[in-house]
N, C-alpha and C positions, 0 to 999 in steps of 0.2 A: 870816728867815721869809718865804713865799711865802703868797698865800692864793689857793685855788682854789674853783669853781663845781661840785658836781658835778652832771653832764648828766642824773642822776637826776630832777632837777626838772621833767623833760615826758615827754611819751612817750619812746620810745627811738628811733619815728622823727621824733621831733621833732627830734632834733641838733644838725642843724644851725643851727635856728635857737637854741637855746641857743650854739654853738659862736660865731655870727658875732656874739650880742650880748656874749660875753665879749670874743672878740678886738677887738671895735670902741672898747672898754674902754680898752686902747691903756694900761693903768697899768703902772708897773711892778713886779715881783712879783706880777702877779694873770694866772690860766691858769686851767685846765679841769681837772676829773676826769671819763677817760672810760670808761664801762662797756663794758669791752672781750669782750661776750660773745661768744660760738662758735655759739650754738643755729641760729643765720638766718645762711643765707648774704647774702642781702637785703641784712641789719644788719653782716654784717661788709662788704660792698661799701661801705655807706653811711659807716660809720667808719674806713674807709682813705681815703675820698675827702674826707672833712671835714678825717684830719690832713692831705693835701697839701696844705690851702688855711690852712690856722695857721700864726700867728708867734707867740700866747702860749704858755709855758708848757704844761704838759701832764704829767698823771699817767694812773695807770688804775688800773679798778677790775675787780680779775678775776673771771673768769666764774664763777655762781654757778646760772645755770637750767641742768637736767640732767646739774649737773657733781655729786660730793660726793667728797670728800678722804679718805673710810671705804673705796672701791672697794676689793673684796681686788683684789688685786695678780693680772691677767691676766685678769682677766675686761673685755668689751666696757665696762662702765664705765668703770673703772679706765685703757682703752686711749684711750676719749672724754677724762678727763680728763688724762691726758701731753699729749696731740696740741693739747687745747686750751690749755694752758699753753704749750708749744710754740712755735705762734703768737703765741700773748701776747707772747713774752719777744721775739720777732723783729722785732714791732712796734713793741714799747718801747722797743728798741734803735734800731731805725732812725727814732724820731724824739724820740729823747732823754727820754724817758719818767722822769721823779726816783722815781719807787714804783709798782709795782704791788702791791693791797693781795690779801688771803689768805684764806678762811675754810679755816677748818680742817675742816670737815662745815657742814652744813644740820639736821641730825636732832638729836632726844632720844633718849637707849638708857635701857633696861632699866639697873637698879644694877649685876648681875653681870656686864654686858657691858661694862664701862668700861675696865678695865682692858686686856681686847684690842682694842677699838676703838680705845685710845689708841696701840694701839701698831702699828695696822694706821695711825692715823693721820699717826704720826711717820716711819713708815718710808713711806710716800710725800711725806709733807712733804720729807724727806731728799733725794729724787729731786729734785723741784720747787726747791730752793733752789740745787741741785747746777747745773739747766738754768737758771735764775735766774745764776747766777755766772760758767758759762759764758760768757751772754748780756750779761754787765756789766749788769746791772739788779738794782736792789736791791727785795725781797719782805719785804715787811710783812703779819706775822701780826696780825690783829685781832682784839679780843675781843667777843663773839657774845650777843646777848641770850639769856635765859634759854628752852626754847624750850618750844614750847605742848604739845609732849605728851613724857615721860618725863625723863631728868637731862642736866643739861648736860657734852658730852664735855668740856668745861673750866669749871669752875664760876672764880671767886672766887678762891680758894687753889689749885688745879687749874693756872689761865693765869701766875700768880705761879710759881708751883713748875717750870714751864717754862723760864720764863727763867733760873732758879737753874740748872738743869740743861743748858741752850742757851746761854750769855750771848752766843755770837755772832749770836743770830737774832737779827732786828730788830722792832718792835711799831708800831703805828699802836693807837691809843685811840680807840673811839668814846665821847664822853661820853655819847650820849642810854645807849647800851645800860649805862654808868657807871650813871646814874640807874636805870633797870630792875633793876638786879642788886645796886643796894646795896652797888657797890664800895667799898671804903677809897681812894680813887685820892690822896690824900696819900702813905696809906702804902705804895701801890704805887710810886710815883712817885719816893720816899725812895730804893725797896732798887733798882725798874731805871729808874730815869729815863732813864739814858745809852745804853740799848735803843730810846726812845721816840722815833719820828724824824716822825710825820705824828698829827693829829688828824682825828676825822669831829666837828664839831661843829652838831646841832641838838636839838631838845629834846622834852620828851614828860612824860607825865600820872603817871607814875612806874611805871603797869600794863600800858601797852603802847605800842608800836616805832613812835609815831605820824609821827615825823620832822618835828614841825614847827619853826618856825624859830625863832630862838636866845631872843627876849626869851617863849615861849609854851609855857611849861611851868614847871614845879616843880625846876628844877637851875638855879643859879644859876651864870651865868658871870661877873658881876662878883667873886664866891666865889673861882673860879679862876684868875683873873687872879695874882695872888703867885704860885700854885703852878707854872702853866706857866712864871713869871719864872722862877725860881727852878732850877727842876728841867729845862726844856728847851725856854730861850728860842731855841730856830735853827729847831723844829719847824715843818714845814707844816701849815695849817689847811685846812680840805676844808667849808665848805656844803654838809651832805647831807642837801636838804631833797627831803622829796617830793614829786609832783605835786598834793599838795592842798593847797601853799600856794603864792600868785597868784605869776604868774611875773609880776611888778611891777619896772617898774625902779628906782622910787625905793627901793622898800624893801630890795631888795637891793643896790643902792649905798650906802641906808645903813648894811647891816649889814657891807656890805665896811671899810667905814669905821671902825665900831666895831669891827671887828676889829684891822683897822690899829691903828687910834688905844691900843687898851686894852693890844693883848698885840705890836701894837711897839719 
């Protein structure tokens, strides 16, 4: 098991300095997840120049502002989003990146558009996994809070039935989006646990994506503890807390800690 910080926790031109208080961390097993966006040339300068200067550990989080994973195939979206993954996978590569994680879309659709949405969605997932494997970088599909206006392109039974149909794609579990959506995550766990290769874990009010940190919410991680043993004790854990909780060092050393300690 690995546990990582992700850089989510300040602004995005913060970084660095999240970057240098991980690596000053100096533990072992504990690195960075970094939000490897495309949007800002700025932000991608600044995130190649931070990975020169690391020796922890290091995952990524793929780009998600003005990307979405729906792009019909040839159009200027669709071309944004190849190029950006692209990238991604080059960078990962070149400094040993263990995951780069996936949404699948950003949006809600209408009920009758699901079904081709899904399958505009698979057949660029396909591409992306394709440049993923090339790249020797392994791409984890996560599963997506429910979203604030129309159906989710993968509900519950929807991201389950995936995997039944994929079993060589690989999954990353967010627990807080867990709690929001009312998964069964035992009995997901059960049928693809050995899909499940990274967690996002922080926590939330049960109604929305507040991202706060592990002990400050309604989902119970001591709860999970057996079932991560059990089901997929090698997984990496990911702190994806957001900028509205205190970028504190005590308190995140100690939740590194409790992580360590519980699901070690």
């Amino acid at each position: 098991m690995n546990i990582f910080l992700s850089s989510q926790i300040q602004d995005i031109f913060q970084l660095e300095r999240v970057a240098r208080w991980v690596n000053d961390l100096n533990e072992p097993n504990t690195g960075l997840e970094l939000l490897a966006f495309t949007h800002d040339n700025s932000y991608w300068k600044l995130l190649c120049g931070v990975l020169a200067k690391l020796t922890c550990p290091v995952t990524f989080h793929g780009p998600y502002i003005w990307i979405e994973g729906t792009s019909a195939p040839g159009t200027d979206a669709w071309r944004f989003l190849m190029e950006s993954y692209k990238r991604v996978f080059l960078l990962a590569r070149e400094y040993g990146a263990r995951h780069v994680v996936y949404h699948a879309t950003q949006l809600g659709f209408p009920p009758d558009r699901l079904e081709k949405m899904r399958g505009v969605a698979e057949q660029n997932m396909a591409e992306i996994l394709n440049m993923a494997e090339e790249a020797g970088v392994r791409l984890l599909v996560e599963n997506l809070p429910r979203p604030y206006g129309g159906v989710p392109l993968y509900g519950n039974d929807a991201y389950a039935e995936f995997f039944t149909r994929h079993p060589n794609v690989n999954s990353l579990i967010d627990l807080g989006h867990v709690n929001l959506n009312g998964t069964d995550i035992s009995g997901f766990l059960r049928q693809h646990g050995g899909c499940v290769k990274a967690y996002h874990f922080h926590n939330n009010d049960g109604f929305s994506d507040l991202h706060r940190d592990i002990h400050s919410g309604t989902f119970s991680y001591a709860s999970f503890v057996p079932l991560y043993k059990q089901y997929t004790p090698q997984a990496d854990i990911v702190l994806e807390y957001s900028t509205r909780v205190r970028f504190d060092d005590k308190l995140l050393r100690n939740h590194i800690e409790y992580v360590r300690t519980h699901f070690g």
